[in-house]
Legacy VTK file of the C-alpha trace (Angstrom):
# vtk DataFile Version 3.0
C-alpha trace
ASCII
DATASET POLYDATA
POINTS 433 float
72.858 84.263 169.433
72.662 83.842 165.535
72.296 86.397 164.966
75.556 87.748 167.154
77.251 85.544 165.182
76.133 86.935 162.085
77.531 90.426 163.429
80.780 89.150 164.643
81.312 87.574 161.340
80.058 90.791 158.719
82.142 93.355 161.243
85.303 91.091 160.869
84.427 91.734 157.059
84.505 95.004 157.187
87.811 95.067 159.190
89.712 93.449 156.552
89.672 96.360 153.894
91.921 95.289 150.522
92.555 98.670 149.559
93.899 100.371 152.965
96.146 97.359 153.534
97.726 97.589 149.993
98.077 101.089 150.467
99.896 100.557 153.815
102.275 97.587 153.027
103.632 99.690 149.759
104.733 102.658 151.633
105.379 104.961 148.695
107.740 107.959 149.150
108.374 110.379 146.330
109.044 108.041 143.562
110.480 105.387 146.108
108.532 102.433 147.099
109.372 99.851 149.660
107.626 96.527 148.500
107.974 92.793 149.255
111.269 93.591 150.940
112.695 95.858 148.114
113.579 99.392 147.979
112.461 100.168 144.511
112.834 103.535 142.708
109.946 103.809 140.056
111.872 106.090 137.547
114.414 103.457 136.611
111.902 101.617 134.839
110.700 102.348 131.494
107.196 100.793 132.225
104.651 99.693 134.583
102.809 96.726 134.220
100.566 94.869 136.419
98.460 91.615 136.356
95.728 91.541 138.936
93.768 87.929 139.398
91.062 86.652 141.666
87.977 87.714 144.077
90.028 90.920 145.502
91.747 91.945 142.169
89.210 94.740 141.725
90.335 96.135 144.985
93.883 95.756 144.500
93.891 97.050 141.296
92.269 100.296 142.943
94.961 100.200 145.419
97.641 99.815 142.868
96.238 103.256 141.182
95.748 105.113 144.298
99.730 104.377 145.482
101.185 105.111 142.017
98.942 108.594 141.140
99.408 110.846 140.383
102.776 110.846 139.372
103.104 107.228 138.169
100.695 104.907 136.624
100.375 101.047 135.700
98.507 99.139 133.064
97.614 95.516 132.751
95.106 93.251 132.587
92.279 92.576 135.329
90.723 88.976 135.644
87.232 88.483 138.004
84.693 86.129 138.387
81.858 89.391 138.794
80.981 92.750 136.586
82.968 95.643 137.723
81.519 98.472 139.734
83.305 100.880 136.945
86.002 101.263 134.678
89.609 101.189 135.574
91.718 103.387 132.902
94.718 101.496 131.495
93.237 98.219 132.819
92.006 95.422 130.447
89.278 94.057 132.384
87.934 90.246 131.963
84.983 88.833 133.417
85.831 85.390 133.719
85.012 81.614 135.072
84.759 81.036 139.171
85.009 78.406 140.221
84.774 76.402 136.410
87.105 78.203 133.982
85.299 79.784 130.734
86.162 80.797 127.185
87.008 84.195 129.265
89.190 82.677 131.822
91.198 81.583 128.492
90.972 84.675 127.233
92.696 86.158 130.185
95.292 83.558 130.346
96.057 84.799 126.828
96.021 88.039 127.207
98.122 88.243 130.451
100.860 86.454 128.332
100.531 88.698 125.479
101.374 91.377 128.404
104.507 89.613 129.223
105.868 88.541 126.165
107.042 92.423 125.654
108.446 92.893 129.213
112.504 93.726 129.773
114.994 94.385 132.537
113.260 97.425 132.726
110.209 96.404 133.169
108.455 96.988 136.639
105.475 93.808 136.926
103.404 93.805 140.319
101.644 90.520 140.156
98.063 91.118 142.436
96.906 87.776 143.642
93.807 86.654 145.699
91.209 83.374 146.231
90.160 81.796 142.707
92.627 82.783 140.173
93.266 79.429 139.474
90.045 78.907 137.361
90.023 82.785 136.723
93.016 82.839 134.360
93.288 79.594 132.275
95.359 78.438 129.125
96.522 74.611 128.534
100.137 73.816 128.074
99.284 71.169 125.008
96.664 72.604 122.691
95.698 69.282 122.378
93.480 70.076 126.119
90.185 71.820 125.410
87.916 74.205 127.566
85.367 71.318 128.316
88.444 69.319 129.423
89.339 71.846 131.696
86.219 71.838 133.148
85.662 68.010 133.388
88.851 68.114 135.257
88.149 70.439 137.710
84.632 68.947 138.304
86.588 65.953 139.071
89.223 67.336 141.303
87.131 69.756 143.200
84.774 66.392 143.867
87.638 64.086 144.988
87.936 64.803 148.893
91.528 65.643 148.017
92.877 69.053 149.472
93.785 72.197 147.580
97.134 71.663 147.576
97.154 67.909 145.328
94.524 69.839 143.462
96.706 72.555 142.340
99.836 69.968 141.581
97.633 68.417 138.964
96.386 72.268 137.708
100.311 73.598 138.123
101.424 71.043 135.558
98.661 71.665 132.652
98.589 74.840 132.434
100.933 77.590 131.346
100.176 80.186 133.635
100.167 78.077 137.145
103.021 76.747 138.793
106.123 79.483 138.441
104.842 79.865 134.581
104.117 83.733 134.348
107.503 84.501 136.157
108.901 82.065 132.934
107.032 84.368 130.867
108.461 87.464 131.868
111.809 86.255 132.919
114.344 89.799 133.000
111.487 92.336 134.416
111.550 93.191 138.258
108.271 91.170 139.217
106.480 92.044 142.988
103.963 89.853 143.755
101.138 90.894 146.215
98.713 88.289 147.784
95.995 88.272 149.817
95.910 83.968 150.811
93.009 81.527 151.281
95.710 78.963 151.686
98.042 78.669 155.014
100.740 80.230 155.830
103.678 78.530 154.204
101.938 76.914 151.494
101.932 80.235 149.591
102.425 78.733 145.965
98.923 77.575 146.217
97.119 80.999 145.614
95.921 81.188 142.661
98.155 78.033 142.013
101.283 79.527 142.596
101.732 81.726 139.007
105.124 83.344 139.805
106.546 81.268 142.749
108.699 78.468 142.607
107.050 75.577 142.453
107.348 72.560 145.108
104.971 70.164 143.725
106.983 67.417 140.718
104.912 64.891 138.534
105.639 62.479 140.749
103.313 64.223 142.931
100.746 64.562 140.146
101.281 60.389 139.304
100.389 59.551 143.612
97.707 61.827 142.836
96.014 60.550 140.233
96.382 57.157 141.766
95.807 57.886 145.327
92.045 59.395 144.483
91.630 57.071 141.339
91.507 59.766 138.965
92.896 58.147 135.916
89.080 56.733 133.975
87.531 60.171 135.435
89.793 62.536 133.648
89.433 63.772 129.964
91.210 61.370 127.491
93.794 64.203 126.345
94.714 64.942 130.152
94.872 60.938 130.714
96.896 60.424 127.906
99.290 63.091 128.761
99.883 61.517 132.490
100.192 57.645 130.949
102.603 58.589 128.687
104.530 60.676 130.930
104.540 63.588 128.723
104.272 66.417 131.395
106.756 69.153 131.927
107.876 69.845 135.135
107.139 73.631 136.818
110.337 75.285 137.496
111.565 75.041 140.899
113.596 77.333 143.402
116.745 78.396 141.480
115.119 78.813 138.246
116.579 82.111 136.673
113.292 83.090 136.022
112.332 84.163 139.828
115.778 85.673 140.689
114.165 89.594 140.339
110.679 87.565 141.557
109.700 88.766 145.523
106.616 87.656 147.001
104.855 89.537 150.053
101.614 89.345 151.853
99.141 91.456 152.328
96.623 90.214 154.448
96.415 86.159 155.491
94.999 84.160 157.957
96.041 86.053 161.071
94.554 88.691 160.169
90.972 87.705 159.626
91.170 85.465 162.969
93.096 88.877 164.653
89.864 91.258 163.710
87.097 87.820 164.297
89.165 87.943 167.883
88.463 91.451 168.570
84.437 91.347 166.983
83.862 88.929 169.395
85.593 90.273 172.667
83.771 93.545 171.654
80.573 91.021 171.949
81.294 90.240 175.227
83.209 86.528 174.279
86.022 84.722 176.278
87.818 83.232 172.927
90.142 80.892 172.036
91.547 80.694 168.351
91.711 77.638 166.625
93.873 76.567 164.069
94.436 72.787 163.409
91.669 72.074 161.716
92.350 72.848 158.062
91.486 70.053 155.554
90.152 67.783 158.463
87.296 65.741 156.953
84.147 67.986 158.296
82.504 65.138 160.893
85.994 65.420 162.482
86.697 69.062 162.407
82.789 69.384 164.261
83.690 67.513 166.814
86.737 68.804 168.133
85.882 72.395 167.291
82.493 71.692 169.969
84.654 69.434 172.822
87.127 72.819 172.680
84.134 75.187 172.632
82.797 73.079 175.979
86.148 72.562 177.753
86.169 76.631 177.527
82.327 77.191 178.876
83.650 74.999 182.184
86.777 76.902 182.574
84.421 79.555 182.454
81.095 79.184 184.102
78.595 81.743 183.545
80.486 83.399 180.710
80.311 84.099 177.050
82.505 81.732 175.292
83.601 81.561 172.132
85.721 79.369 169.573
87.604 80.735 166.426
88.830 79.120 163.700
89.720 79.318 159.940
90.790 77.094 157.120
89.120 75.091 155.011
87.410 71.358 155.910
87.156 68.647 153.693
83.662 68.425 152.122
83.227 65.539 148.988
80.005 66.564 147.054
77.997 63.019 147.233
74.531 64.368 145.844
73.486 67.072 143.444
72.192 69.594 145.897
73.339 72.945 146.453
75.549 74.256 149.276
79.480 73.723 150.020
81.591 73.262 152.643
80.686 76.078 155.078
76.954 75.112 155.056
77.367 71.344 155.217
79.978 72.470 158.330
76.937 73.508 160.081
74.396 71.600 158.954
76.708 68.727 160.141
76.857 70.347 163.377
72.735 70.602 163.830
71.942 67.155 165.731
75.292 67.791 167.716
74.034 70.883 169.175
70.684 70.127 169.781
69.243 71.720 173.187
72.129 73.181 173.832
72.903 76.763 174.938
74.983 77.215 171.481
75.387 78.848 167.649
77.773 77.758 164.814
78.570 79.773 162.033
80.442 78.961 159.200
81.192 81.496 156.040
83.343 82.237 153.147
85.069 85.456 153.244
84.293 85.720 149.371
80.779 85.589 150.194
80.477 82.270 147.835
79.774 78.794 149.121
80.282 75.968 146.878
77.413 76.255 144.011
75.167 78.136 146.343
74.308 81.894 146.597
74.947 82.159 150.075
78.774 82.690 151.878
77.673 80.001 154.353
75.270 79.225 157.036
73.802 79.593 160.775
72.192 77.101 163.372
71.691 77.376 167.104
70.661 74.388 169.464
66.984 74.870 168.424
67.586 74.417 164.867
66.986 70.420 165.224
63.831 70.676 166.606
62.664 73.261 164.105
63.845 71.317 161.163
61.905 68.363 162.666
58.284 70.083 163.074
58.442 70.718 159.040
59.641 67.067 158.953
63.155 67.737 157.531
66.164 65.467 158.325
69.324 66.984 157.975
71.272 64.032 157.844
69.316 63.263 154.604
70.278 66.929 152.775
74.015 65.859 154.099
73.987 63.217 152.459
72.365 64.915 149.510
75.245 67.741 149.238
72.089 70.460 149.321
72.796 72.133 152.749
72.309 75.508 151.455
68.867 74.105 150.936
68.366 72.868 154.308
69.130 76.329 155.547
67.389 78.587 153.016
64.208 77.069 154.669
64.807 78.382 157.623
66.356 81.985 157.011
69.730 81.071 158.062
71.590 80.712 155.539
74.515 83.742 155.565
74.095 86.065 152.500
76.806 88.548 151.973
76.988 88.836 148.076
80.722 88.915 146.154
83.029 90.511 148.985
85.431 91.192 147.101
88.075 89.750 149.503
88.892 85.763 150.025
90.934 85.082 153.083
89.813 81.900 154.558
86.514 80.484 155.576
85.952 81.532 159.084
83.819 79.326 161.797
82.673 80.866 164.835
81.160 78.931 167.840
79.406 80.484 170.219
78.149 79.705 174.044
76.174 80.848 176.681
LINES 1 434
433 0 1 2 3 4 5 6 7 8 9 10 11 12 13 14 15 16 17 18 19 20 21 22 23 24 25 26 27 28 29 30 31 32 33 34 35 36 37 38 39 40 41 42 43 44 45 46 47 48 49 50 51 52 53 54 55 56 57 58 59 60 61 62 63 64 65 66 67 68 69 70 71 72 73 74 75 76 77 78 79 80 81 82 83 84 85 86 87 88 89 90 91 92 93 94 95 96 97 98 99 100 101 102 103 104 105 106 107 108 109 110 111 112 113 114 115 116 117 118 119 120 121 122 123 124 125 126 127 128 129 130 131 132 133 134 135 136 137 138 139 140 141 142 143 144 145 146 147 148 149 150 151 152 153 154 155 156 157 158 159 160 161 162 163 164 165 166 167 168 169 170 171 172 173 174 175 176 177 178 179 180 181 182 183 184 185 186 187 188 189 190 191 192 193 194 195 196 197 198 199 200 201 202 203 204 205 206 207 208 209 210 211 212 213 214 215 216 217 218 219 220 221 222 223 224 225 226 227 228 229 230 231 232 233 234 235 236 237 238 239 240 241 242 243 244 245 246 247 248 249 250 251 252 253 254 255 256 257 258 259 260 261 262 263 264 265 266 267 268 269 270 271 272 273 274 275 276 277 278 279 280 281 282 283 284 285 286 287 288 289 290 291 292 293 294 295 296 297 298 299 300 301 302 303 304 305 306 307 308 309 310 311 312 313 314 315 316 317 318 319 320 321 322 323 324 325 326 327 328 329 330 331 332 333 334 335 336 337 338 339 340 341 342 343 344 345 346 347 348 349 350 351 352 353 354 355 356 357 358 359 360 361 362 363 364 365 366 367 368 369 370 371 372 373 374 375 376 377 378 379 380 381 382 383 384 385 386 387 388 389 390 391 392 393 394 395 396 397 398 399 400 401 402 403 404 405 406 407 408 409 410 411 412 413 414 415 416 417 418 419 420 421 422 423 424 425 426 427 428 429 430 431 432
């Protein structure tokens, strides 16, 4: 049954293809293309320029190219956490920081600006946005905030327990490419944003911390932050003193000039990946129900009502496949200095709750990355316990310890995909026979 799971997750991978659904949601004809809700006619603008950031930016830039050839073509700058499989012509491409920023992820904050600083009303931007372009793309709004503050602060946020959303009110407000910033850059040009969301439906501004969408998050949000998780002695000095002294500049909001030729459109979210995770399992043989209330629930929590679900559906259907679906992302704080992240301690978590029983729990990444580890996530069934126990390893101990990749590297089940190239959501699949 793992390794079912394993299936159903890599073939709803492979369903979710970056380039065919750019292609599609474009609709090119002639020189006419119908994006984000506008009818736009490509030879009233002098240029093309685009800005592609994040874990599917590769993709989407080879989208971009394939829609505008032969006739038309864009150039921009490219930002990535991984090497290239080749060369993109007109594209500047960066190699830079996931999930810490790096020199390069300043380097590509600088660079993108550069970009913008020339645009005009006749300027045509499409803005190509996916999972981890907030440390991808990087450049402080007071020069007085280093690199290696940067990265103490995110090594603080990302360690908090808070959710991704009071993460990226702190990030929005320090940095001049988050937050509504890059539309401020460019504010005349025609700008189409394209995303492809690991955050919910809704809560759109958070990809890639929200770099040309109004922005709903106010330093009063960022002061309850800091509070609320303690953050203030844990921060860089420069960042504290800019907080304490009240010296931060508020994102522009809704109305802001600067987004009224700004339209936002999505290409694939989370409906998708649990619409094609639906189908991978049905084609398995699964009864399924789709889950999807458990986003930022503290993992203990999230385990247990994903499993009472998953049971209530075996006795509605006795003798039957069953299967539970769900996406988001759970709440893991790092309390050791192991190596694993959310998906793997998911499971792990799940280990001595599914002992003996007829069941499997998956948990993955869609980017193929979880947490510090090399793996997209993790595999156990209800014999996993038992095994771990005849090698004399507790898993309640590597919990603790924040090393659940390690836990499950032992065993062969951790999931290893490699950089997909896409980031949706994390997907959890619970199985039962």
């Amino acid at each position: 049954m793992k390794e079912i799971a394993q299936r159903i997750f890599r073939n709803t991978l492979a369903a979710v293809d970056v380039r065919v659904a750019l292609e599609y949601k474009l609709e090119r004809h002639g020189t006419f293309i119908h994006a984000a809700g506008q009818h736009i006619d490509l030879r009233q603008y002098r240029e093309i320029l685009a800005v592609a950031v994040g874990k599917a930016a590769f993709a989407m830039a080879e989208g971009l190219d394939a829609v505008l050839a032969p006739d038309f073509r864009a150039r921009g700058v490219l930002a990535i956490p991984s090497p290239p499989a080749r060369a993109l012509p007109g594209w500047e491409i960066l190699v830079s920081g996931h999930p810490v920023p790096t020199a390069a992820s300043l380097a590509a904050g600088e660079a993108i600006l550069k970009l913008l600083k020339q645009t005009t009303d006749h300027t045509l931007i499409f803005f190509l946005l996916s999972g981890g372009g907030s440390s991808l793309v990087e450049c402080p709004l007071d020069p007085k905030i280093s690199l290696a503050d940067f990265q103490q602060m995110h090594h603080v946020l990302v360690t908090c327990g808070a959710p991704i959303e009071e993460i990226n009110a702190i990030r929005k407000h320090l940095s001049a490419t988050k937050g509504g910033r890059l539309a401020l850059a460019a504010p005349d040009a025609m700008k189409i944003t394209l995303g492809i969301t690991d955050v919910p439906e809704g809560h759109e501004s958070a990809l890639a911390s929200g770099p040309t969408l109004p922005d709903p998050t106010t330093i009063s949000d960022v002061e309850r932050i800091v509070a609320r998780y303690s953050l203030a002695e844990k921060l860089p000095a420069s960042i504290r003193a800019i907080i304490e002294s009240r010296s931060l500049v508020e994102t522009p909001k809704l109305g802001d000039p600067a987004f009224r030729r700004a339209h936002f459109a999505l290409l694939l979210g989370m409906h998708d990946l649990i619409h094609h995770a639906h189908y991978a399992a049905k084609a398995e043989g699964f009864q399924c129900v789709c889950d999807y209330s458990t986003d930022n629930w503290p993992i203990e929590r999230a385990a247990d009502h994903l499993l009472a679900l998953l049971e209530s559906l075996r006795s509605e259907n006795p003798g039957k496949r069953v299967a539970v679906i769900a996406d988001g992302e759970v709440s893991s704080p790092v309390t050791g200095d192991g190596i694993g992240g959310r998906n793997s301690a998911f499971v792990l978590a799940c280990v001595s709750r599914i002992a003996s029983r007829k069941i499997a729990v998956l948990s993955a990444g869609t980017d193929g990355v979880d947490g510090n580890s090399p793996a997209a996530g993790a595999v156990a069934d209800g014999e996993t316990l038992a095994r771990a126990g005849a090698i004399m390893l507790n898993p309640d101990d590597y919990f603790r310890r924040s090393d659940s990749f390690t836990f499950f590297e032992r065993f062969g089940d951790a999931v290893l995909t490699g950089p997909t190239g896409n980031n949706l959501r994390d997907l959890r699949l619970l199985l039962a026979w």
